[in-house]
Residue frames relative to the residue before (quaternion, step in Angstrom):
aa qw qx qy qz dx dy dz
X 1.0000 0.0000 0.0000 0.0000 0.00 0.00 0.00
X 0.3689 -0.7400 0.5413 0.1527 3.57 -0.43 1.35
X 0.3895 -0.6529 0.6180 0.2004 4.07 -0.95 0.54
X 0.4155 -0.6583 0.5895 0.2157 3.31 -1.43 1.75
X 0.7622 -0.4650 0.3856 0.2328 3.39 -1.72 0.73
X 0.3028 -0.7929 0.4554 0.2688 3.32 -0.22 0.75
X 0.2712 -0.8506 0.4409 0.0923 3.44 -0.60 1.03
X 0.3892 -0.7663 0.5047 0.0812 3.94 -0.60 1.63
X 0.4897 -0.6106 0.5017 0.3682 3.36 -0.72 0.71
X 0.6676 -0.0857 -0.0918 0.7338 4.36 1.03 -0.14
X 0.5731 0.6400 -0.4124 0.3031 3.23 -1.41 0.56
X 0.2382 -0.6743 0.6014 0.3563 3.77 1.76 -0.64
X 0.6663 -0.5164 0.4674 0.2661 3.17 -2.17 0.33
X 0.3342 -0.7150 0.6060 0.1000 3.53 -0.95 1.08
X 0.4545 -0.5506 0.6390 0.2862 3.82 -1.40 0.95
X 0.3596 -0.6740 0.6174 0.1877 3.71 -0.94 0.74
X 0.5328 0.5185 -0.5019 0.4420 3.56 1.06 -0.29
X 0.7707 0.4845 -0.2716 0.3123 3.07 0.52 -1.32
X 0.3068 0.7961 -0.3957 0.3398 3.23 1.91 -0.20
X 0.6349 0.5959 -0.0847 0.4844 2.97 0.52 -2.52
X 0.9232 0.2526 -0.0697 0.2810 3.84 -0.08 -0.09
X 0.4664 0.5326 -0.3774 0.5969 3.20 1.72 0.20
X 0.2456 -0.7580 0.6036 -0.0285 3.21 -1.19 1.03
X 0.4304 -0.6373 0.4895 0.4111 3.99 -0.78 0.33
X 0.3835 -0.6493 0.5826 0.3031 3.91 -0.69 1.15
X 0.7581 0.2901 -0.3398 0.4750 4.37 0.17 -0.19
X 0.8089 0.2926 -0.2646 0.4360 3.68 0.79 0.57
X 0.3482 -0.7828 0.4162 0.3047 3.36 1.53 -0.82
X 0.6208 0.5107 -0.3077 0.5090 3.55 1.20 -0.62
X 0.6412 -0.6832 0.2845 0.2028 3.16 -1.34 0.99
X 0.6191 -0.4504 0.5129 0.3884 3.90 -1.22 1.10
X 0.0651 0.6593 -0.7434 -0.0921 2.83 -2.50 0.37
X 0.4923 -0.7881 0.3266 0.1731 2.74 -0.03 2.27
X 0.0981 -0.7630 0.6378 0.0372 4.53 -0.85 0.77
X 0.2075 -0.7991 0.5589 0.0780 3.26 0.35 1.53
X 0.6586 0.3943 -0.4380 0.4679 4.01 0.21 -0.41
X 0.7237 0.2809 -0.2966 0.5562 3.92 0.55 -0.23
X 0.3896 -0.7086 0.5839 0.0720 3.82 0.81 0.65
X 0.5583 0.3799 -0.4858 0.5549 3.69 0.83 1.82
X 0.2909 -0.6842 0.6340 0.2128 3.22 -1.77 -0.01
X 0.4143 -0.7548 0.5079 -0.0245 3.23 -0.71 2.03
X 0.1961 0.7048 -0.6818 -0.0011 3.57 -1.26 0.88
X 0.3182 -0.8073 0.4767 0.1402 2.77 -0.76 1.74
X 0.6110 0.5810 -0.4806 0.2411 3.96 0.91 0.38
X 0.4679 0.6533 -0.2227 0.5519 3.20 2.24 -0.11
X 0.0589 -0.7911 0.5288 0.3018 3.04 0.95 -1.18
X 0.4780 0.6017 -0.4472 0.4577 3.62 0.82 1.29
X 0.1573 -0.7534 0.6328 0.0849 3.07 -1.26 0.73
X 0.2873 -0.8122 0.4992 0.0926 3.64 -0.42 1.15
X 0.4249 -0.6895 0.5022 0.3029 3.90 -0.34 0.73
X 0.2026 -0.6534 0.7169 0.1347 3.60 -1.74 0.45
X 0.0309 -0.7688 0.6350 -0.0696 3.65 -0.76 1.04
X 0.8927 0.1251 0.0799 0.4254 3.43 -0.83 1.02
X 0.6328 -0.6658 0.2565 0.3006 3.08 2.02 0.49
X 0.4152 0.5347 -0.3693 0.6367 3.30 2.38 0.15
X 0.1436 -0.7016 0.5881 0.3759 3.44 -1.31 0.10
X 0.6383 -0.5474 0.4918 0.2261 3.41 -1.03 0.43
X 0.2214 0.9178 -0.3066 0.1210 3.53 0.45 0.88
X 0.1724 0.7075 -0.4679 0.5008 2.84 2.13 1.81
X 0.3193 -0.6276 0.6252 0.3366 3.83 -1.31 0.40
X 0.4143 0.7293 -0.4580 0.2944 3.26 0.98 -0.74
X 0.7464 0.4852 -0.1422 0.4327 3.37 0.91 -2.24
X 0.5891 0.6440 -0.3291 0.3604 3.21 0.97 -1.42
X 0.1537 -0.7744 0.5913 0.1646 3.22 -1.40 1.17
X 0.6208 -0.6192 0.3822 0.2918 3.81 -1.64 0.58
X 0.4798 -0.6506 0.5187 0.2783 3.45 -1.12 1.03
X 0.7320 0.4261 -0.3583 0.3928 3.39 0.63 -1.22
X 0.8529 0.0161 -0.1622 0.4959 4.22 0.37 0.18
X 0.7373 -0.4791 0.3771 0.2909 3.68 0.76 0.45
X 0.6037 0.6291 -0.2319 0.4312 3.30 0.84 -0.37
X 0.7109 -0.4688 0.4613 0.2492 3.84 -1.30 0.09
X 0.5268 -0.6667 0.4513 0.2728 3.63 -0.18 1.03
């Protein structure tokens, strides 16, 4: 039995496989997925990267900063 898409409050529904296997492109170390903000958080970057439409966004460029809120 295959698991339904987890579903973000903005962001569209995300494949949990694809969860499991994305990785942060400026650290390499694995995401932790913040369904109520509809992104995927690495706290060794200290970036959170947006999910739109159930894609994640997997630009630093896009990716916004833990330490003040702001754009990477």
């Amino acid at each position: 039995m295959t698991e339904a898409p987890s579903k973000p409050a903005n962001g569209g529904a995300v494949d949990p496989k694809l969860l499991e296997i994305l990785v942060c492109p400026a650290s390499r170390q694995p995401l932790r997925y913040d369904r109520e903000k509809g992104e995927l958080v690495s706290e060794a970057a200290r970036l959170a990267y947006p999910i739109r439409d159930g894609i994640p966004i997997m630009l630093i460029e896009e990716a916004r900063s833990l330490d003040d809120g702001a754009t990477a």
